[in-house]
N, C-alpha and C positions, 0 to 999 in steps of 0.2 A: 311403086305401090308400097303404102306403110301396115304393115301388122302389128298388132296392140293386144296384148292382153289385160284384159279391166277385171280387177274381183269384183265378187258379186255379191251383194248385199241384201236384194230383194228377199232370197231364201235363207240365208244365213239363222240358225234357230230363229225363227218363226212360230215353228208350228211344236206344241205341247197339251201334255195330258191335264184334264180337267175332272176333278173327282167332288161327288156329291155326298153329303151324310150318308153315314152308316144307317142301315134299314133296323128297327127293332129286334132284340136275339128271339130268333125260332125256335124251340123246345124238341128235339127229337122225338122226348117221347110222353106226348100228349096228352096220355092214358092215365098219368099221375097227377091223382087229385088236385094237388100244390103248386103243380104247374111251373117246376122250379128245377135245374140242374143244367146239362150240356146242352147248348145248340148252334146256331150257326147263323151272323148278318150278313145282309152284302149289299151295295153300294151300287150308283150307277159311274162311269168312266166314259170321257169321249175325247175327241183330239180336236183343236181348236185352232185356228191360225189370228195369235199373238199382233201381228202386225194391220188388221186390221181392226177398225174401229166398233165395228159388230159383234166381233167374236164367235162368230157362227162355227159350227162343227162343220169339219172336214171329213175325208177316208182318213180311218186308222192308220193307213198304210204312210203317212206322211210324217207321224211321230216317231221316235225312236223307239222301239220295241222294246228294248232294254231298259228303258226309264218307265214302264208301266207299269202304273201302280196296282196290287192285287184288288178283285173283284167281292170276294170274301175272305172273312177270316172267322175263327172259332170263336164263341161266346157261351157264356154263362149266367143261367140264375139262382140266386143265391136259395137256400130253401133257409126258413125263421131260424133253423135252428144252428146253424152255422156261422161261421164267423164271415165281418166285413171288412176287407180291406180297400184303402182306396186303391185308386189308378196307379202304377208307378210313374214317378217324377224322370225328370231327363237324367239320361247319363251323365255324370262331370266330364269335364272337356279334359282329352289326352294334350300330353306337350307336344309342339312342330313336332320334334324329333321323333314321334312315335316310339320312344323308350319301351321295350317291353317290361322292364323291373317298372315301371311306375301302373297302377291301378286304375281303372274305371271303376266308377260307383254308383249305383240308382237307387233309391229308396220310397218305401210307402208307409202308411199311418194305420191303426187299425179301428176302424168307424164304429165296429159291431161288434162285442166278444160272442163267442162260442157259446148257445145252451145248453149243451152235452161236453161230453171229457175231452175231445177232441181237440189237439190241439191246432193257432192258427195258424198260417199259410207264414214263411219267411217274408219278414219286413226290408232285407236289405239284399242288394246282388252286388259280385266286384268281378272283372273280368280284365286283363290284363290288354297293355295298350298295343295293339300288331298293327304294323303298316300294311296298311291297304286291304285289315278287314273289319275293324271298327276306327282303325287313325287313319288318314290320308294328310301327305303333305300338298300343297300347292301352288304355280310356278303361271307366272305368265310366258305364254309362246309370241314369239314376235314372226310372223312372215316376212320372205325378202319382198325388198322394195319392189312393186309394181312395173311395167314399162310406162313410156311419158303418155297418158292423159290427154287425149287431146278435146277441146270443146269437138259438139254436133258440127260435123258435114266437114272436120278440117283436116289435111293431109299433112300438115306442118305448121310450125308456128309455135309455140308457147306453148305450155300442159304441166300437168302434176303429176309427180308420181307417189302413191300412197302403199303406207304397209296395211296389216290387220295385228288386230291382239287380241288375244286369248288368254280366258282361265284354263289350265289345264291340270287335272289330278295326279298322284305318286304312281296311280295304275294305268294312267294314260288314258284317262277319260275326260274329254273336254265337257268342264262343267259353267257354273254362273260364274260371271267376271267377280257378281257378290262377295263368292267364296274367296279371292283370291285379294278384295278389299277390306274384308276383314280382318285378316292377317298383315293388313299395310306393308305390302310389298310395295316396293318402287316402280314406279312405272314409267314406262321410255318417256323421253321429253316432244322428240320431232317424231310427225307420224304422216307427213307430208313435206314433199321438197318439189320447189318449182326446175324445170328442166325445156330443154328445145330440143324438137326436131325440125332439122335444118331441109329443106325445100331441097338444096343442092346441097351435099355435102363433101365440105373444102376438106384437106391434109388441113390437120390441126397440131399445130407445134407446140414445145414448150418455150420456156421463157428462156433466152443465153444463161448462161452458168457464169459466174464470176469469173474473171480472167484468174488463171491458176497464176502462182509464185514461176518467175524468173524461173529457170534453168542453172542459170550462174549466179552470183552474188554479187559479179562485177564485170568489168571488161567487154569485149567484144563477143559475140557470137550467142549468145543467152536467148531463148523463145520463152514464149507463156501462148498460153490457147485458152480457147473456151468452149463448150459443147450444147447441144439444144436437141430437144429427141422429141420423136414423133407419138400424138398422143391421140391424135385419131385417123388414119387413114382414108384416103380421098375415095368417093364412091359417085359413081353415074359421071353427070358432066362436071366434076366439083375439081378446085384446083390440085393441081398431084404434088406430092411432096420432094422437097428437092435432093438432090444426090448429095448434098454436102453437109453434113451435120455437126461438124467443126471447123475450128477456126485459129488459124495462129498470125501471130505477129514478133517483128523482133523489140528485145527488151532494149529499154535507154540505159546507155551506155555509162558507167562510171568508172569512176578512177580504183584499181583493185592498191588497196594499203596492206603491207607484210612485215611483220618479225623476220629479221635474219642475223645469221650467226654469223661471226666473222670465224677465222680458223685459230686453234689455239697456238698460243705465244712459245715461244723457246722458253724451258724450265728455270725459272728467277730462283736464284739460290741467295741465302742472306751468310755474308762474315766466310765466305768458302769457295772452293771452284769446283768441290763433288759434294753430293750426300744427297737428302731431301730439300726438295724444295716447291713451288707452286709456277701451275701454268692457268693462264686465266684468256679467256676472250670477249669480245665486246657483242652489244644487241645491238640493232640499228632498225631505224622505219623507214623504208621507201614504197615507191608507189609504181606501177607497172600496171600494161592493160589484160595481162590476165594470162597473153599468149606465150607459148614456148621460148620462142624468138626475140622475147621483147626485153628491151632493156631498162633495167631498174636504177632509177634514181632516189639518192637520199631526202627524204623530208625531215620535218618536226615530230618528233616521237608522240605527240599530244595525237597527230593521225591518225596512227592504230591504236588496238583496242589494247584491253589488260592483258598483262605478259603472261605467255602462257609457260615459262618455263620458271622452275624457281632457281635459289640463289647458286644451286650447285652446279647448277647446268652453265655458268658461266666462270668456275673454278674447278679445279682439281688438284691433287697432290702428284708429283715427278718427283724424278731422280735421275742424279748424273753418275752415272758409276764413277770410280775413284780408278788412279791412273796404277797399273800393277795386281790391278782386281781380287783385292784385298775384302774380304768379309767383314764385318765391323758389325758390336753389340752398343747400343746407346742409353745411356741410364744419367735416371734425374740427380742433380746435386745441389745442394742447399748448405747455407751460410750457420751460424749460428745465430740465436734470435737476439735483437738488440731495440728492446722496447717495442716487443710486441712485432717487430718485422726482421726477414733475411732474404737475405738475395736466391734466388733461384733460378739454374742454367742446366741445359743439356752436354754431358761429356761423352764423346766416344769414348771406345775401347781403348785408341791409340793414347787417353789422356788427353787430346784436344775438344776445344769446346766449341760447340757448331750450335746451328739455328737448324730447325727440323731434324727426326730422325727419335725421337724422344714421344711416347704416347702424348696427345695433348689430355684427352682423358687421366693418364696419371700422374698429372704436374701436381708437387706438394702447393700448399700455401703458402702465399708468402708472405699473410699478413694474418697474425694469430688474433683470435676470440675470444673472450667468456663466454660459453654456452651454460645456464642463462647469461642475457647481458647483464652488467654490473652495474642496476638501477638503484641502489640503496643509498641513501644522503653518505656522503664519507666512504665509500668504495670504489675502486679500482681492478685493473683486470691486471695481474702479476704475471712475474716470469712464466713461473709454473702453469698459469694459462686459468685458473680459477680465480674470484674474486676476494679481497683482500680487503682491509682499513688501512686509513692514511695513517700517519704517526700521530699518536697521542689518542687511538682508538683502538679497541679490541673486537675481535671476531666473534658476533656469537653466535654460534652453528647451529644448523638444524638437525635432526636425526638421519637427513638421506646426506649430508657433508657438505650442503651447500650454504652457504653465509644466509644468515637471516637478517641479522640491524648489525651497523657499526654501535658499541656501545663507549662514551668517553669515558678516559681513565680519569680518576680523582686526583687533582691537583699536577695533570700533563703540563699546564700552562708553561709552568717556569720550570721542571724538574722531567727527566729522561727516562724514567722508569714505566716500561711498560710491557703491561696485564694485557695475557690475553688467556681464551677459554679453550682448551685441546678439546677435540675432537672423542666421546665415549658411548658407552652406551646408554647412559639415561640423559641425553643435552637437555636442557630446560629449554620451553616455551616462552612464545614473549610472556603471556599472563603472569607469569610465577619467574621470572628473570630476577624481579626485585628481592625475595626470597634467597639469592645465591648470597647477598651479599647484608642483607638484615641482620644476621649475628657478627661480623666481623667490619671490624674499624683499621685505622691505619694510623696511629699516635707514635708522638716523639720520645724518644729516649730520655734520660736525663743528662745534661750536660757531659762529657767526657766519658759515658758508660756504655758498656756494651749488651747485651740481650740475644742469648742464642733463641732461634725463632719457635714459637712451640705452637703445635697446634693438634686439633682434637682428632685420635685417630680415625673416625668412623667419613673424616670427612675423603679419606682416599681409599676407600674399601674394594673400588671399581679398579680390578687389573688392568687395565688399557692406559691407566694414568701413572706417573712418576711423581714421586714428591720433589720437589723445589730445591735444588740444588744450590748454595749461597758458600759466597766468600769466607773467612776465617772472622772476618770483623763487614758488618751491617751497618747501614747509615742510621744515622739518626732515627729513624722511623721503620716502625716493624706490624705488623699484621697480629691482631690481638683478639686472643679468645672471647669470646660469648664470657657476660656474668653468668655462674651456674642457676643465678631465678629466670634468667631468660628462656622462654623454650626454643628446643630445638625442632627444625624442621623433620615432617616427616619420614621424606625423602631428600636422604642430604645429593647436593646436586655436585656430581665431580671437578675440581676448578685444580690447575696447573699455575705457579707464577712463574716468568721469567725473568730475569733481572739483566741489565746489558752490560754491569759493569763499573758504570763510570761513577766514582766515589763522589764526584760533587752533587750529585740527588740532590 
């Protein structure tokens, strides 16, 4: 036997109140000429059932008592000498939210002024927005789905099962769906779903569950299952469901491929038979089925996967102790430099020279730099490790001491004399380099004469400089003052000359 419950629809609001014009206002008090002031309408009300096509009145007793509208209300006639106002207008609409800070407002017009001093009645009212006593918010109700439906006179087979929907108000007063489309709320999409009741009803299963992942990764002995569960249970003569609700099988068997470490080497010493030195061991790929038991043979290392160890795990550092157990201090030693490079070796304490045993961290260099490197057309990286001019070119410095241009010497070609610029505290820029040497020339003697050197003093005013130190007798050729109409430079720029010597210039 199947039981069903069906909503019902036939009485569902149906049946409402129906109200007729208001009756003309009655005068309380009769007596007065004018026939004008307080009195009282009233209307006739009935309850009517909505779903019929008639609309014939019903008993009251089938409407909601609560939705009845009042039978009278108070009324007024105006006497000549008073004012007229109209009706008042609707209230403005409160926001959803029912905001109490935001206002209601209703307003009237005044038709009639006042005969006498009196003044007229308030044209405007504002009263604040409260939920659920002049604002209401509004929600549709969905009820749970129905049972299945089934057509007239059937016991099984095919059916529907349906919800209901409903306006409902903020105070839980089920009102007109109207209310609740005005506000364009969304409203459910499916409001019926087709469904069966089954005549006999079988154990209803689910679907198998995807065979789960291996147990193992390889080798022998590895299972996977899969499971299926019961989603409606068997009732009357219907089939029963069965005891076994999963399922295993064994996994296909493959080849397991492994990283293995061989064991580390006897400690390899270089140039010695104690001290530091390295022990190192090999990786290898072979392949085995997974078991305890089993025995692993070598493959092609392309077999397994990326190495999981890094380079250290296949080297290490050892030591052989020394025969008489001697303690030993090892420090780095270095050659002197010969163009930029020298030899560099580890010595013990004993004076012998070994391989390990020495920080590799604090090995000198062995091979010297210019830091910056020595990019300028005509430079080099010197002894001293900074960069330098070839011969027949002079250095001219920057202000932090590092070479800015090679500049060539005037007339190096054939002759060995060579200018360079020391290091002070005002070096000149390239812009104004030409400026060092715009007052001063370099002219020849006369024949067999000699010329001790003279020059202006303000040009060596800067302590850090030396004046030019020169032989008893100068070659041919001497460094000549500025003519006194020439002007002199602002800032005279500090300039040092050396000379090397050799009388043939």
């Amino acid at each position: 036997q199947v039981h069903e419950a069906v909503p019902c629809y036939s009485e569902c609001n149906q049946y409402s109140w129906v109200v007729e014009h208001w009756s003309p206002c009655r005068i309380h008090n009769e007596l007065r000429p004018l026939r004008c002031g307080g009195g009282t309408q009233s209307r006739k009300i009935r309850c009517v059932n909505t779903a019929s096509s008639e609309g014939g009145a019903v008993n009251s007793s089938l409407c909601n008592p609560d939705e009845m509208p009042p039978e009278t209300q108070p009324c007024s006639l105006l006497c000549p000498s008073e004012c007229v106002m109209s009706e008042w207008g609707t209230w403005s609409k409160c926001p959803q939210s029912c905001d109490p800070h935001t206002m209601q407002r209703r307003t009237r017009h005044l038709l009639r002024p006042s005969l006498s001093s009196r003044a007229c009645a308030e044209d405007s009212q504002v009263r604040p927005c409260l939920l659920n006593e002049n604002c209401f918010q509004f929600q549709y109700n969905l009820t749970e789905w129905s049972t299945c439906q089934l057509s007239e006179n059937a016991t099984c087979g095919q059916g529907v099962r349906t919800r209901l929907l409903s306006c409902v108000r903020s105070d839980g007063k089920p009102v007109s769906m109207d209310q609740c489309e005005q506000h364009n709320l969304a409203k459910p999409q499916r409001m019926s779903i087709h469904c069966l009741v089954e005549c006999v009803v079988n154990c209803q299963l689910s679907e198998w569950t995807a065979w789960t992942e291996c147990s193992q990764t390889c080798g022998h002995g590895g299972r996977m299952s899969r499971t299926r569960f019961i989603m409606l249970p068997s009732q009357g003569e219907g089939r029963p469901c069965p005891p076994e609700l999963t399922q295993q099988k064994a996994c296909p068997v493959t080849p397991c491929y492994s990283w293995v470490l061989s064991t580390w080497s006897a400690c390899k010493l270089e140039g010695g038979d104690c001290g530091e030195g390295v022990q190192i061991r090999s990786l290898s790929c072979v392949v085995h089925n997974g078991s305890v038991a089993s025995s692993a043979v070598r493959v092609d290392d392309a077999q397994c996967k990326e190495v999981p160890w890094q380079d250290g795990t296949l080297q290490q550092l050892c030591s052989v102790p020394c025969p008489g157990g001697k303690c030993y201090h090892y420090t780095w030693k270095a050659s002197l430099w010969n163009n930029n490079e020298r030899t560099v070796w580890c010595q013990r304490s004993d004076g012998m020279n070994v391989t390990g045993g020495c920080s590799p961290q604090a090995r000198p260099a062995a091979i010297r730099q210019c830091s910056p490197a020595c990019r300028k057309p005509f430079s080099y990286c010197t002894q001293g490790g900074v960069c330098g001019c070839e011969k027949g070119y002079t250095e001219i410095m920057r202000s932090n001491g590092f070479l800015d241009y090679c500049m060539k010497v005037p007339g190096s070609e054939d002759r060995k004399a060579h200018v360079k610029n020391l290091a002070g505290k005002n070096r000149p820029v390239n812009s104004k380099i030409h400026d060092i040497f715009k007052g001063w020339s370099i002219q020849p003697l006369d024949p067999g004469g000699t010329l001790p050197l003279s020059f202006s003093q303000h040009a060596f005013d800067e302590p850090s400089f030396a004046k030019p130190q020169l032989p008893n007798k100068v070659p041919p050729y001497s460094i000549k003052k500025p003519k006194p109409h020439q002007s002199t430079p602002a800032q005279q720029k500090p300039l040092t000359f050396a000379y090397d010597g050799d009388l043939d210039m």
